[in-house]
Each structure stands twice: as structure tokens, then as C-alpha cells.
N, C-alpha and C positions, 0 to 999 in steps of 0.2 A: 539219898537223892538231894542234889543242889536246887530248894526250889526257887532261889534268883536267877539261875540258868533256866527252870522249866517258863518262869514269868518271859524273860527277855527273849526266848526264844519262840512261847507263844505269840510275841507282840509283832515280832517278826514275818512272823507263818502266816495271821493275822493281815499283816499290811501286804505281805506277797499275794493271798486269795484276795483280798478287797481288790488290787491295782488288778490283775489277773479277770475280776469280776466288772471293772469299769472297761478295760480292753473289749468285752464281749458286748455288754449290753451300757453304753455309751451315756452314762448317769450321771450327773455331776454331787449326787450324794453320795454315791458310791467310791468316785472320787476324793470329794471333804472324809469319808470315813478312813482312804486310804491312809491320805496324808494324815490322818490325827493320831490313827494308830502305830504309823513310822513314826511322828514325834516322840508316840509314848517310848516306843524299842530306843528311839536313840536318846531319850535320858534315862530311861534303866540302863543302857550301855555305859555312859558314864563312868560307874561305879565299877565297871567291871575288870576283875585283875586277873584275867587267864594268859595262857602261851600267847593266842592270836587277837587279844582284846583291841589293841589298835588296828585292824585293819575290820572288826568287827563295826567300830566304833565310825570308821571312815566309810566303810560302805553305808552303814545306814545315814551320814551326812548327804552322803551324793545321793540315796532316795530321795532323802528330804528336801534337796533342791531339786531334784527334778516334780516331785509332785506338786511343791508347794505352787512354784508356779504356774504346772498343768492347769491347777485349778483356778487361775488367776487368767491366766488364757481359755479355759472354757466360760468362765463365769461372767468375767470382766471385760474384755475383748472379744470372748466371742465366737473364734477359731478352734473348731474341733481340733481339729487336723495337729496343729500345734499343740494341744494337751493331749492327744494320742500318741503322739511320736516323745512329748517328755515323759510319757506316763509306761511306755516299753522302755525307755533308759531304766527308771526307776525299779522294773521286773526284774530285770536284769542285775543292779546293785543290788537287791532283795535276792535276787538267786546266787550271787555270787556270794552273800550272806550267810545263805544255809548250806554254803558247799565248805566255809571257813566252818560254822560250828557244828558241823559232818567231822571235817580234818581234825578240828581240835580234842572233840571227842573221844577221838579214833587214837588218838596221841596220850591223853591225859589219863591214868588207873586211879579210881578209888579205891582205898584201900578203907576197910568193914572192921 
């Protein structure tokens, strides 16, 4: 078992239910938790040298600009509405995240 993979993909999973959990009940902790946790995914991504590591490494960027500033617009501005609508972009970069390391999975055999 890869556990640099099980880490980056927990941090992932992680920042998908936080944003997924600020969409429901409209918290700006919940929020701060999302985005810290995408930060963490996108520098364990960094490092990472698989088949689809750069588009892994770019979805989680585009998280992180959409949260970062959701929560700069709920906190600092003041405008839900605007960090709800950045905070479903960032669902979406986070799902389209685990749908690459679904694919690459699915592509790559350890061999025992």
C-alpha cells in the first residue's frame, strides 16, 4: 500500500466533505477548515509522480482558489452568496479530483 497516496487522497476526501458540509449548514469554520485542508492536499500533491499527477496537482490549485477566497467573501465582505457559489466551484475541482485518482488507480498494478 502507497501510504503517500492513502495521505494525499485522505486530505482530498477531507476537503471534499468539509466544502460539501459548509454548502449545507453555511459556517464560516467549516469553511476555514475546508480551505486549510485543500492547502494541506495541494502541497502533499506537490511531490507527487504518478500517470495523472499534474492534473491531480491543478485540480486541487483551482480548489484552492475558489475557497480561499469564499472565505474572504464570507468573512471579510460579508456576501454569502458569493462564497457559496465559490465554495460549489471548489466541490466540483475536489470531485473532479477523486474521479482522476478513481482513473489512475484503475490504470496503475502493484506488483507484491
Amino acid at each position: 500500500m502507497d501510504w503517500g497516496k492513502v495521505i494525499y487522497v485522505f486530505f482530498t476526501l477531507m476537503s471534499l466533505t468539509s466544502t460539501a458540509g459548509f454548502l449545507y449548514e453555511h459556517n464560516s469554520m467549516v469553511l476555514f477548515v475546508a480551505a486549510s485542508l485543500n492547502m494541506v492536499s495541494t502541497i502533499l500533491k506537490i511531490g507527487v509522480r504518478n500517470l495523472l499527477s499534474a492534473e491531480l496537482f491543478a485540480s486541487s490549485l483551482v480548489a484552492d482558489i475558489h475557497l480561499i477566497p469564499a472565505f474572504i467573501y464570507v468573512e471579510i465582505v460579508g456576501n454569502m452568496e458569493w462564497g457559496v457559489a465559490l465554495a460549489i466551484g471548489a466541490l466540483i475541482a475536489n470531485i473532479f479530483s477523486i474521479i482522476i485518482v478513481f482513473i489512475e488507480s484503475s490504470k496503475v498494478r502493484e506488483e507484491y
